[in-house]
C-alpha positions as CSV (number, residue, x, y, z in Angstrom):
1,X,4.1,2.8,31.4
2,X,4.3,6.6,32.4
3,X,1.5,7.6,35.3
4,X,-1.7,9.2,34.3
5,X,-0.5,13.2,33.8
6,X,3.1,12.3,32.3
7,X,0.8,10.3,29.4
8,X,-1.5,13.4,29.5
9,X,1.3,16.0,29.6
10,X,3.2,13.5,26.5
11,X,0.6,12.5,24.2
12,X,-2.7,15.0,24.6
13,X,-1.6,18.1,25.2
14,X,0.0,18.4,21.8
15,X,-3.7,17.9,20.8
16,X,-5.3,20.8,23.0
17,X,-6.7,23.8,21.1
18,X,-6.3,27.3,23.3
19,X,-10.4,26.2,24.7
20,X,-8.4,23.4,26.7
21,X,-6.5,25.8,28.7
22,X,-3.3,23.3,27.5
23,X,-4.9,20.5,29.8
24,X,-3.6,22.4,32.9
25,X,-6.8,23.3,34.4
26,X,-10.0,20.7,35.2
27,X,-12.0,22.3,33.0
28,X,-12.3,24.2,29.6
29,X,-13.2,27.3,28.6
30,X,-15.6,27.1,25.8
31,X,-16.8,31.1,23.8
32,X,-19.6,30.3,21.9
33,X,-20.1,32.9,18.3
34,X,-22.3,35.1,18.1
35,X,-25.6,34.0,16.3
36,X,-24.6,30.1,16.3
37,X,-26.1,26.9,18.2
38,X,-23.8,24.6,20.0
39,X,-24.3,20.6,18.7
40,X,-23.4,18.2,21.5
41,X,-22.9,14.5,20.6
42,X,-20.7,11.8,22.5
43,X,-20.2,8.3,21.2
44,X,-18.1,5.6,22.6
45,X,-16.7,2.6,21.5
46,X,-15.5,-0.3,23.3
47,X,-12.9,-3.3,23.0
48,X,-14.4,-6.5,21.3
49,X,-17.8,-4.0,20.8
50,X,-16.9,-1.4,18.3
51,X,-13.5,-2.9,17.1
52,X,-11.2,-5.6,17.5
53,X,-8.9,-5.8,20.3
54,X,-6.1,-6.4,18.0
55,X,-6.9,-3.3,15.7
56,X,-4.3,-1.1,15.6
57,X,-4.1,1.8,18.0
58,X,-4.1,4.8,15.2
59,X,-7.2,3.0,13.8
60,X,-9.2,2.6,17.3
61,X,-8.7,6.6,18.3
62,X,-9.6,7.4,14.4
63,X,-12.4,6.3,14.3
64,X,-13.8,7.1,18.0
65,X,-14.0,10.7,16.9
66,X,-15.0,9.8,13.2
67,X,-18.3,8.7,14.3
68,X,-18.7,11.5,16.5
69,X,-17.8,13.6,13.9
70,X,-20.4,12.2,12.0
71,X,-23.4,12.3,13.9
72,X,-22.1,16.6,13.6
73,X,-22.4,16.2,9.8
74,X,-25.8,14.6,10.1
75,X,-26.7,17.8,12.1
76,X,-25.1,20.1,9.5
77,X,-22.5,21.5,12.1
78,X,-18.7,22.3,11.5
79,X,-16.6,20.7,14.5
80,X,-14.8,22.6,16.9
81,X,-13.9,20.8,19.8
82,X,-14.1,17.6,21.6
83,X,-13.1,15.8,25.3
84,X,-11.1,12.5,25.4
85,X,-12.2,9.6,28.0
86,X,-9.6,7.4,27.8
87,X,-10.0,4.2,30.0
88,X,-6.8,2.0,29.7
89,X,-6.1,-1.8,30.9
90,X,-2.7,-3.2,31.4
91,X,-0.4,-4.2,28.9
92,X,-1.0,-0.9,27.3
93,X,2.7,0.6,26.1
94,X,3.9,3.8,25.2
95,X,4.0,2.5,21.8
96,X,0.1,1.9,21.9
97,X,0.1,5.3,23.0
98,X,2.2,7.4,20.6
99,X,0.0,5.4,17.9
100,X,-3.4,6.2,19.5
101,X,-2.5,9.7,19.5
102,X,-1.0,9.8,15.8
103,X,-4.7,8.9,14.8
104,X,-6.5,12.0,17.1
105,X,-4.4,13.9,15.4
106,X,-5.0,12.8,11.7
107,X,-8.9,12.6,12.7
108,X,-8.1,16.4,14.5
109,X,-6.3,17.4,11.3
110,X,-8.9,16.5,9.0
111,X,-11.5,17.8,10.4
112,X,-10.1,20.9,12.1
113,X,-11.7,19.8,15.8
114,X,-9.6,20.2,18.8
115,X,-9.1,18.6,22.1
116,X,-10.3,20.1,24.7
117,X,-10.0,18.4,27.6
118,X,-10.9,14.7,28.8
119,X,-9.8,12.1,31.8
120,X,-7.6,8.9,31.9
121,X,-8.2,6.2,33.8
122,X,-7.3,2.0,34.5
123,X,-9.0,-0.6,32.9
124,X,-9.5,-4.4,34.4
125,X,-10.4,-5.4,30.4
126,X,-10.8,-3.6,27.4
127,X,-9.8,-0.7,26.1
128,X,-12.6,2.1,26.3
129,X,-12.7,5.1,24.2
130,X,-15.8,8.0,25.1
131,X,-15.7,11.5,23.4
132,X,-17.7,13.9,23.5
133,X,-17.7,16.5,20.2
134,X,-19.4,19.9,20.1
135,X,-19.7,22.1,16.6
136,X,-21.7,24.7,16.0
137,X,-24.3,25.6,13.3
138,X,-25.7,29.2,12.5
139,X,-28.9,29.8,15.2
140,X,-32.3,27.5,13.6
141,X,-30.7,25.7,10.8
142,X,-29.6,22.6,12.6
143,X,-30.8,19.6,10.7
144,X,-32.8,17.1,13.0
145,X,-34.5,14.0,12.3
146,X,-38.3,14.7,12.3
147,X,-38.5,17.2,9.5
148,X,-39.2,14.8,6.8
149,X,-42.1,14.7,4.7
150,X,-44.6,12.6,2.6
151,X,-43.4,12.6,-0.8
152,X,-39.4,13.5,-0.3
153,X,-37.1,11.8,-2.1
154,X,-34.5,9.6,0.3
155,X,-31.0,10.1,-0.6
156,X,-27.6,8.1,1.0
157,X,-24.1,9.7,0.5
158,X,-21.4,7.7,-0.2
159,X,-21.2,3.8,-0.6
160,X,-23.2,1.0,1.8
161,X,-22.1,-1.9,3.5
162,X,-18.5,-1.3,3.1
163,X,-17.5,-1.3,7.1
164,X,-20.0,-4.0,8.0
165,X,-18.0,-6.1,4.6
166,X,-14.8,-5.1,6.2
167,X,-15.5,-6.9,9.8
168,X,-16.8,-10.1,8.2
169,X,-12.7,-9.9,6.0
170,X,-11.5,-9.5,9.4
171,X,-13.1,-12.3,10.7
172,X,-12.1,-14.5,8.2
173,X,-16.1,-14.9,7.1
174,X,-14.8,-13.9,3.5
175,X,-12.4,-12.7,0.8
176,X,-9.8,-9.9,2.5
177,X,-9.9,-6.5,0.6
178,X,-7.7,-4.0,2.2
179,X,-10.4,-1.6,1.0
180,X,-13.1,-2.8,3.3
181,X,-11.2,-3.5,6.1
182,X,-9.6,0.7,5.9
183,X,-13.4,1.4,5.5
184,X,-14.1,-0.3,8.8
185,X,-11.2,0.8,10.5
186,X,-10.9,4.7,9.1
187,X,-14.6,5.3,8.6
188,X,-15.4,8.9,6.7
189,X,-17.3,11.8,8.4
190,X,-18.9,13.9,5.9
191,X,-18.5,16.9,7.3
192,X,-18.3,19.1,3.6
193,X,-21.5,17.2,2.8
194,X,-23.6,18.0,5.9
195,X,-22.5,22.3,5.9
196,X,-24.1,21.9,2.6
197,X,-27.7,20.1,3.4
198,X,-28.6,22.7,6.2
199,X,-31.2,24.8,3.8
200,X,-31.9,21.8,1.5
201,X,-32.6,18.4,3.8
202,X,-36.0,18.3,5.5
203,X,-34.4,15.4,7.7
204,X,-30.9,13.9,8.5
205,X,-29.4,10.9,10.9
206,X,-25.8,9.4,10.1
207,X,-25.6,5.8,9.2
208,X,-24.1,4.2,11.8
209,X,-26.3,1.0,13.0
210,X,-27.5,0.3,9.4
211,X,-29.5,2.0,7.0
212,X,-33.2,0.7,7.7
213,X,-32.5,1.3,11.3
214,X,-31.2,4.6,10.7
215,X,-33.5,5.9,8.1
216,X,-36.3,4.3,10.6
217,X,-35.3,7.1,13.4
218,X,-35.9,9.8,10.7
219,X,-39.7,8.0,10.0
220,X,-40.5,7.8,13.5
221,X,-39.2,11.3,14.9
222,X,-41.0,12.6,11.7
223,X,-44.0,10.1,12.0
224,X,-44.2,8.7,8.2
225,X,-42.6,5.6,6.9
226,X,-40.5,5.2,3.3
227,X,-40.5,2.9,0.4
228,X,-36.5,2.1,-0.3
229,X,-35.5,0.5,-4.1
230,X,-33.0,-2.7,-3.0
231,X,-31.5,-1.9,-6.7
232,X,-30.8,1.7,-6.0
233,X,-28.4,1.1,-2.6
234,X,-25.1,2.4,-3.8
235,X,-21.7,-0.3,-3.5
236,X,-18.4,0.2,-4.0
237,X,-16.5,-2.3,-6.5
238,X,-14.9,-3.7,-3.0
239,X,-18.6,-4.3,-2.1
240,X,-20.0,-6.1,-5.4
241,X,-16.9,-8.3,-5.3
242,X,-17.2,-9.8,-2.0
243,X,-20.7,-9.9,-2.2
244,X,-19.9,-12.1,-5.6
245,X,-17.9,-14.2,-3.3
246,X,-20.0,-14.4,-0.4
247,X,-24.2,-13.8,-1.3
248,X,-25.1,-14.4,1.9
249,X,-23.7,-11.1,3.3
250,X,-25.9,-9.1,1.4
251,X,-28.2,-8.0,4.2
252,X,-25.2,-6.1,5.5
253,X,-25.8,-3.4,3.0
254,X,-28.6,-1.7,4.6
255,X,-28.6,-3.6,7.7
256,X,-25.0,-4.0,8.9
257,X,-24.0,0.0,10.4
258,X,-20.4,1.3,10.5
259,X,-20.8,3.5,7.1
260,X,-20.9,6.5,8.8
261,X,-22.7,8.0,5.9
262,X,-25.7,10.4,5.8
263,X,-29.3,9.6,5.1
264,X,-31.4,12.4,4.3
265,X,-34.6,13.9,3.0
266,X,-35.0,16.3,1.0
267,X,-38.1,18.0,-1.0
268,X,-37.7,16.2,-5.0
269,X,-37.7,19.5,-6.5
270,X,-34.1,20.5,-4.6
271,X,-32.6,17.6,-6.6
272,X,-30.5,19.4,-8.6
273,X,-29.5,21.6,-5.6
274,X,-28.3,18.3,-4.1
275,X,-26.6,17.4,-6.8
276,X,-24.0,20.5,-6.9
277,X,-23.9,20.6,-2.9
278,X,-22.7,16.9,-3.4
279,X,-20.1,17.8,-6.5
280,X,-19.0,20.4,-4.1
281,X,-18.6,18.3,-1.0
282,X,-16.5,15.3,-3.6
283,X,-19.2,13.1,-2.1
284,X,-21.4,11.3,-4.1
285,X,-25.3,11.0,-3.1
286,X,-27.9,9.1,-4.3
287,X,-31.7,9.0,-4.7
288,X,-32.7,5.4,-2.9
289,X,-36.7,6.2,-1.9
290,X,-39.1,8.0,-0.9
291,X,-41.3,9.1,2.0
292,X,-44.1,8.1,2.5
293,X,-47.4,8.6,4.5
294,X,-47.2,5.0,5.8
295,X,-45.6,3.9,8.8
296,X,-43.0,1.5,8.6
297,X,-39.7,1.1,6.3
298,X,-40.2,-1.1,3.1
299,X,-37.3,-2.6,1.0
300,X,-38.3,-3.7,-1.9
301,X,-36.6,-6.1,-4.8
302,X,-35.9,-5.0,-8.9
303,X,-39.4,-6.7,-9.1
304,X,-41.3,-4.6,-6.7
305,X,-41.3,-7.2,-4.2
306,X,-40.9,-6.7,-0.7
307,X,-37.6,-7.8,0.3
308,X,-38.2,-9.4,4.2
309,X,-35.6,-8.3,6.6
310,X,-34.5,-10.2,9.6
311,X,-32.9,-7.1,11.0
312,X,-32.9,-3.3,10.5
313,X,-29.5,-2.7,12.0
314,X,-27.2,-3.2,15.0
315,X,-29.1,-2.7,18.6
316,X,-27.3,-3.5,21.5
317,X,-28.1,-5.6,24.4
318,X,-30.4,-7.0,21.4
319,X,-30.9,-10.9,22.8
């Protein structure tokens, strides 16, 4: 395989808006606009962690700035750059390479974020993707996590459980449905979505270690708790059906992460706003709860029961 700057010089600088000085310099240079806020997030995801080793390379770079791009929807922000640390072990190809690069590029394309810079380096194991994505939001409307408030209505976009569904196919622990698995591998930012909550949600995280646990960072940053209708967690047919095949799986839907969708709150009289900002955004939302002044997160059956979860969502080092 080619040394570190012929693969930087091959298959990254193709990538590199004007900010990354075409990846000749060691730095960027970054010119905020006037009257926005700069969003910071970094995620990274690791070999036999955040995906299979045997995923395909277009999938693994996909989605390593897909759920950084999400965490910017959940903060209302539109993307507009990002830096690459790619840590490689051997056995790597070109191949691998010119496929890992084809996905930055769709994910880039998408979303209209550019590369800004980054660093390469050897692995001894697994393959090791870090980014770190920056957008911006107009100055004081970046949506954070402890504006919720008693009595909002709790509202998911999208459909739940789908990623988590799509591991267990490509484990072999049930039916394989080409839908999940995509869902898994080419997860969704909702970037339209998130533009469009900034003067309606109270409170926003992205759904990416499960709902519960997600929607319990919102409760504690904002000090309140919320009552969640089991019967009211939105599936996709793809969902239903290998639930139908495998029951026991169920708990994935609002424990199992890698939806990549966003949680929010939002005051019940701004439900018809919702609704349009959603038709807008071609994402559907839907009204799963409410907040409420007690601590704690309660799931609870068609019946009214309290459902008892063994698990809010995915933690790691968790023993």
């Amino acid at each position: 395989m080619a040394g570190e700057f012929d693969i930087i010089a091959k298959y990254f600088m193709p990538l590199a808006g004007p900010e990354g000085l075409g990846l000749a310099d060691d730095a960027a240079c970054l010119t905020p606009s006037a009257g926005k806020s700069l969003i910071v997030t970094k995620d990274m995801i690791v070999g036999g962690v955040h995906f299979l080793e045997d995923d395909p390379a277009d999938s693994i770079a996909y989605k390593a700035l897909a759920v950084n791009l999400s965490d910017l929807a959940a903060k209302g922000a539109n993307p507009r750059y990002y830096f690459l640390g790619l840590s490689l072990p051997k056995g790597v190809d070109e191949i691998w390479l010119a496929s890992f690069a084809a996905g930055l590029k769709r994910a880039q394309d998408e979303s209209g974020i550019t590369l800004a810079g980054g660093d390469t380096t050897s692995s001894p194991s697994h393959v090791t993707v870090s980014i770190t994505a920056i957008g911006d939001v107009p100055t004081g409307q970046m949506l954070r996590r402890n504006g919720a408030r008693a009595g909002d209505t709790v509202y998911v976009s999208g459909t739940l459980g789908d990623g988590a569904l799509g591991l267990k196919c490509l484990l072999g622990e049930t039916n394989v449905s080409d839908e999940l698995v995509t869902r898994y591998r080419y997860p969704t930012a909702r970037m339209a979505l998130g533009t469009r909550l900034r003067e309606l949600a109270t409170a926003s995280a992205d759904v990416s270690d499960g709902l519960l646990a997600d929607l319990g960072h919102i409760c504690t940053a904002s000090h309140l708790g919320a009552d969640i209708e089991e019967t009211k967690l939105p599936l996709s047919d793809a969902a239903k059906a290998a639930l139908e095949t495998s029951p026991d799986l169920a708990p994935l839907i609002y424990s199992g992460g890698d939806d990549y969708e966003i949680v929010f709150t939002a005051d019940a009289a701004k439900a018809d706003e919702i609704s349009a900002a959603a038709k807008e955004a071609g994402v559907a939302v839907t009204a799963i709860g409410r907040i409420s002044d007690t601590p704690g997160i309660r799931l609870v059956d068609q019946s009214g029961a309290l459902v008892h979860t063994a698990r809010n969502g995915y933690q790691h080092f968790e023993t």
